[in-house]
C-alpha positions as CSV (number, residue, x, y, z in Angstrom):
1,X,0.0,0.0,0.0
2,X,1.4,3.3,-1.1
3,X,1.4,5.8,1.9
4,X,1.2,9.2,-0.6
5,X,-2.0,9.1,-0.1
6,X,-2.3,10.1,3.2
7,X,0.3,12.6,2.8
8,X,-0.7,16.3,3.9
9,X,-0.4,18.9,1.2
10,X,2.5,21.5,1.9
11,X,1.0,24.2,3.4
12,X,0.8,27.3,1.5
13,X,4.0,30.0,2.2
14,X,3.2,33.2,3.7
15,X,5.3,35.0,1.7
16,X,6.6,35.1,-2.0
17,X,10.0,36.0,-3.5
18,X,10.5,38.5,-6.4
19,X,14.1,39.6,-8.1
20,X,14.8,42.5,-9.7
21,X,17.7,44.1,-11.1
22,X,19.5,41.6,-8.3
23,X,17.3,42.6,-5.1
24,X,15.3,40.1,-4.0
25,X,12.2,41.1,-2.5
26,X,9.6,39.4,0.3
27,X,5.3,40.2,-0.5
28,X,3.2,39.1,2.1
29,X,0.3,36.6,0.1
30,X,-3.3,36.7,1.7
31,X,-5.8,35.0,1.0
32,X,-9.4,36.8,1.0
33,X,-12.7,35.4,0.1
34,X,-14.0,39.1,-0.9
35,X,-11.3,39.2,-3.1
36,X,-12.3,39.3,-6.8
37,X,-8.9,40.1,-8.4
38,X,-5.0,40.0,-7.6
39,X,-4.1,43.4,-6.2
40,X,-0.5,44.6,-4.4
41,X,0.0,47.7,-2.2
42,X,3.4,48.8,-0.4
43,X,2.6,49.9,2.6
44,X,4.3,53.2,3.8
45,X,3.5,52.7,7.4
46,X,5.7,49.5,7.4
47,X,7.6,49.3,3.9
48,X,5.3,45.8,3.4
49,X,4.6,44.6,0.6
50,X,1.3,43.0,0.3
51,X,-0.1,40.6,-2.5
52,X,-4.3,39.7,-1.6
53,X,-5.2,37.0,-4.0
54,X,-9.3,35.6,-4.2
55,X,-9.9,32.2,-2.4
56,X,-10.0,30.6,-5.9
57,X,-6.3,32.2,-7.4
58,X,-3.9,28.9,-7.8
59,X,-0.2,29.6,-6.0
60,X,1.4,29.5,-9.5
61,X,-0.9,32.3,-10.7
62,X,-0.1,34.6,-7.5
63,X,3.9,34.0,-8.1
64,X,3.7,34.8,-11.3
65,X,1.0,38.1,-11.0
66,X,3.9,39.3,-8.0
67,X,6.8,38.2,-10.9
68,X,5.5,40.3,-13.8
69,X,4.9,43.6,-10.9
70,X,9.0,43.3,-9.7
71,X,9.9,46.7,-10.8
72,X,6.7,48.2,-9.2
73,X,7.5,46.9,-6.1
74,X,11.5,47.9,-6.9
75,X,10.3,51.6,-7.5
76,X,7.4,51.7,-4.4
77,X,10.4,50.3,-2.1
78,X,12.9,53.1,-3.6
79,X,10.8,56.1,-2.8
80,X,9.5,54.9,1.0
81,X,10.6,57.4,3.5
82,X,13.6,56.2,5.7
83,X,13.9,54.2,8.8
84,X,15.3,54.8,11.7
85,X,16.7,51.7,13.8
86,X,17.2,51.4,17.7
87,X,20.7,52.3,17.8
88,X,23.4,54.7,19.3
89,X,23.2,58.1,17.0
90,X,19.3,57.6,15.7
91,X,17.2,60.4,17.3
92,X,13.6,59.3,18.3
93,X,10.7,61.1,19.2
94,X,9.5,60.4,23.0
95,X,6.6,61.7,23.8
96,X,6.7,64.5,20.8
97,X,10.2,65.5,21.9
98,X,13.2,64.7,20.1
99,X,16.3,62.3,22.3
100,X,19.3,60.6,20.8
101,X,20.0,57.1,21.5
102,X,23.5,56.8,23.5
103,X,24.9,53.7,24.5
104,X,26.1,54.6,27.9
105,X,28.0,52.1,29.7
106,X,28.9,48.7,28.9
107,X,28.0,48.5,32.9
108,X,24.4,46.8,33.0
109,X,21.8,49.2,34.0
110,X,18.5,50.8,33.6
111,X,17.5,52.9,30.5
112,X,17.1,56.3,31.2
113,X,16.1,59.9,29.9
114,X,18.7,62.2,30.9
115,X,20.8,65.3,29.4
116,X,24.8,64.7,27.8
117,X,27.5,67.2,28.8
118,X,26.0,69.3,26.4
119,X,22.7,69.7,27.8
120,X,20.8,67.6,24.3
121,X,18.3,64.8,26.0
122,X,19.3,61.6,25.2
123,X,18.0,58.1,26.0
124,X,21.4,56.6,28.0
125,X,21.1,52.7,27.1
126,X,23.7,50.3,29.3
127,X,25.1,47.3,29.2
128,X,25.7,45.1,26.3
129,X,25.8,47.5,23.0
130,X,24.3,44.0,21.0
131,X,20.8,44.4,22.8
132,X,20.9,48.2,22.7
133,X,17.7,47.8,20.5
134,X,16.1,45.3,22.8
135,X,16.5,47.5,25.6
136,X,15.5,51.0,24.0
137,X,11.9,48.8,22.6
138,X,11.4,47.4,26.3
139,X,12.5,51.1,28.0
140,X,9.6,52.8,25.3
141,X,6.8,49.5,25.8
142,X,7.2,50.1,29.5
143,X,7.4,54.2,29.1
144,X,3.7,53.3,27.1
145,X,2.1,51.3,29.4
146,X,2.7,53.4,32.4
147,X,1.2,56.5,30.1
148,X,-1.8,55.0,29.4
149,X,-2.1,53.7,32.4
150,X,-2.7,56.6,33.9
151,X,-4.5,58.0,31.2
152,X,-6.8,55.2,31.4
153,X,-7.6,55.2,34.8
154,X,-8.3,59.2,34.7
155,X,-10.8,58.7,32.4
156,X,-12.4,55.5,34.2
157,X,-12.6,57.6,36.5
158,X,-14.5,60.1,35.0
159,X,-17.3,57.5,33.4
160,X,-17.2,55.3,36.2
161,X,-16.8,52.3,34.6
162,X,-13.5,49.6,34.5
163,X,-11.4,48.8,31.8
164,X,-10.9,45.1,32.6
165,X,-7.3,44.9,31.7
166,X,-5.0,46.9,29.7
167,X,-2.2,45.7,27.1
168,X,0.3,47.1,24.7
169,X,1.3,45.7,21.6
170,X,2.8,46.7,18.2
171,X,-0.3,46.7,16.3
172,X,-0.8,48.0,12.7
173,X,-4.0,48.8,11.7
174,X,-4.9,50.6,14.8
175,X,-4.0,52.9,17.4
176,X,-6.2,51.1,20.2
177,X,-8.6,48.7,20.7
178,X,-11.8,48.1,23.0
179,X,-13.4,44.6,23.5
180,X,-17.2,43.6,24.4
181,X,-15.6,42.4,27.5
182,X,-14.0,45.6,28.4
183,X,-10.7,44.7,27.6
184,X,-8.5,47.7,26.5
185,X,-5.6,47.6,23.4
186,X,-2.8,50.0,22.5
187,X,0.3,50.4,19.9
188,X,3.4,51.2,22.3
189,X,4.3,53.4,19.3
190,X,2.1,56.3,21.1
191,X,4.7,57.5,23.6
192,X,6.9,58.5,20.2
193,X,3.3,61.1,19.4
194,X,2.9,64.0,21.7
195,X,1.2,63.4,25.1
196,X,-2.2,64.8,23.8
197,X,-2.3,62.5,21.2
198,X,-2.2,59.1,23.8
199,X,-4.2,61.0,26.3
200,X,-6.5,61.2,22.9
201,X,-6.5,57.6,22.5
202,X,-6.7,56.4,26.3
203,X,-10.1,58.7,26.2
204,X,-11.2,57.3,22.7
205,X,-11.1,53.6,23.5
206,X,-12.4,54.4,27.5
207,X,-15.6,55.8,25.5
208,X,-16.1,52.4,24.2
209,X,-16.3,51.1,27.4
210,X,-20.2,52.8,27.0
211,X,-20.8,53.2,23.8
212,X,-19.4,50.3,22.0
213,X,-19.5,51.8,18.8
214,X,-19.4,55.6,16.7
215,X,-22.4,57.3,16.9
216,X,-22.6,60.6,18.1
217,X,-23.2,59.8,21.5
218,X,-19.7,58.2,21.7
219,X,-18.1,61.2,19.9
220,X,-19.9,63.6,22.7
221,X,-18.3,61.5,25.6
222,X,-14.7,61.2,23.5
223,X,-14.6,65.1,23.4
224,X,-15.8,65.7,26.9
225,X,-13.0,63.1,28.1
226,X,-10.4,64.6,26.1
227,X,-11.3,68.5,24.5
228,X,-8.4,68.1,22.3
229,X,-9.7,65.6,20.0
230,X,-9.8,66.9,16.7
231,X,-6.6,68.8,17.2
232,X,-5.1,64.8,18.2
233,X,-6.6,63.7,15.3
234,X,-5.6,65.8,12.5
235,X,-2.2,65.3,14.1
236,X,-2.6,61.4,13.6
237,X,-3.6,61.7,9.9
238,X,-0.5,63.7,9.4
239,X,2.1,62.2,11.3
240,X,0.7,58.5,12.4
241,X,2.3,56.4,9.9
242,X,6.2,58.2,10.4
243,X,6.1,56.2,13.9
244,X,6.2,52.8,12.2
245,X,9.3,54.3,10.9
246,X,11.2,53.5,14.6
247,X,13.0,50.6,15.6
């Protein structure tokens, strides 16, 4: 008896390859029954590139669709805007204000906000320099949480009602989040925005917490909690997508 039979298929690869002009390039493939036709974006936000292929599009069809678009994708990569790793020199935005990453001491120790002989803020990373970008993402995830936080449990406050628990993730589609349950969601990337912009947020997704959706009643309690919100929005449109450009 011939066990191929039973075999499982391969599953299908996340991800497809395309060379041009000797770079090699990664698309994301997804798979969406809405889908009617192939279609590829590059995302500014993240510099990923994206194939979604309908439910019914065979694997050969999507490599070769991604194939035939390699000097799109070449020219959409070219002209993204720069970004800026976690490392000694790269100047990051905390909280709106600009600090330069220094690696401070090969001495382990806590990451810290303080000024250099010169009097320019910096963000004063220790101990080994090969996890200097571990420790500035952990220094800025814990800087987050402790923000909203706060934030949070102002506005609880104010509505008298619970957030059943609070997390911070690197999300990228959204800001924040707000469950049936109660059950609150944040990018850590909102301590690089100005502190009316996660105070914005914290408010937004705490409004949820009584009006689980956007009508105006839940726009009323979002600008009573936080008066600033249009001026935090407006600066979101503009400037969201540049703090995907960090770390």
């Amino acid at each position: 008896m011939s066990f191929a039979l039973f075999r499982r298929p391969a599953p299908e690869p996340t991800h497809l390859s395309v060379e041009h002009e000797g770079q090699v390039y990664q698309v994301t493939l997804l798979r969406r029954a809405q889908a009617k036709r192939l279609t590829l974006r590059v995302s500014r936000a993240t510099g990923e590139a994206v194939v979604t292929c309908p439910q019914a599009a065979s694997l050969r069809t999507a490599q070769r669709f991604v194939a035939d678009h390699g000097g799109w994708i070449a020219a959409r990569m070219a002209g993204l805007p720069g970004r800026f790793a976690f490392t000694p020199g790269t100047v990051l935005p905390l909280r709106g204000t600009p600090h330069r990453i220094v690696h401070w001491s090969s001495i382990r120790g806590a990451t810290q906000v303080c000024r250099d002989p010169g009097g320019e803020l910096i963000l004063a990373v220790c101990g080994d320099p090969a996890f200097t970008a571990r420790r500035v993402r952990d220094f800025l995830t814990g800087e987050a949480k402790r923000d909203l936080a706060a934030a949070v449990a102002r506005h609880t406050a104010t509505i008298g009602l619970p957030a059943r628990r609070i997390t911070v993730r690197d999300t990228r589609s959204r800001w924040g989040s707000c469950s049936a349950s109660g059950a609150l969601s944040f990018s850590w990337r909102l301590i690089l925005a100005p502190p009316l912009v996660l105070d914005y947020l914290a408010a937004h997704e705490v409004a949820h917490l009584r009006e689980l959706n956007h009508s105006p009643r839940f726009w009323r309690l979002t600008r009573e909690l936080c008066p600033v919100t249009e001026e935090a929005e407006r600066w979101l449109k503009r400037h969201g997508p540049e703090l995907h450009r960090y770390g």
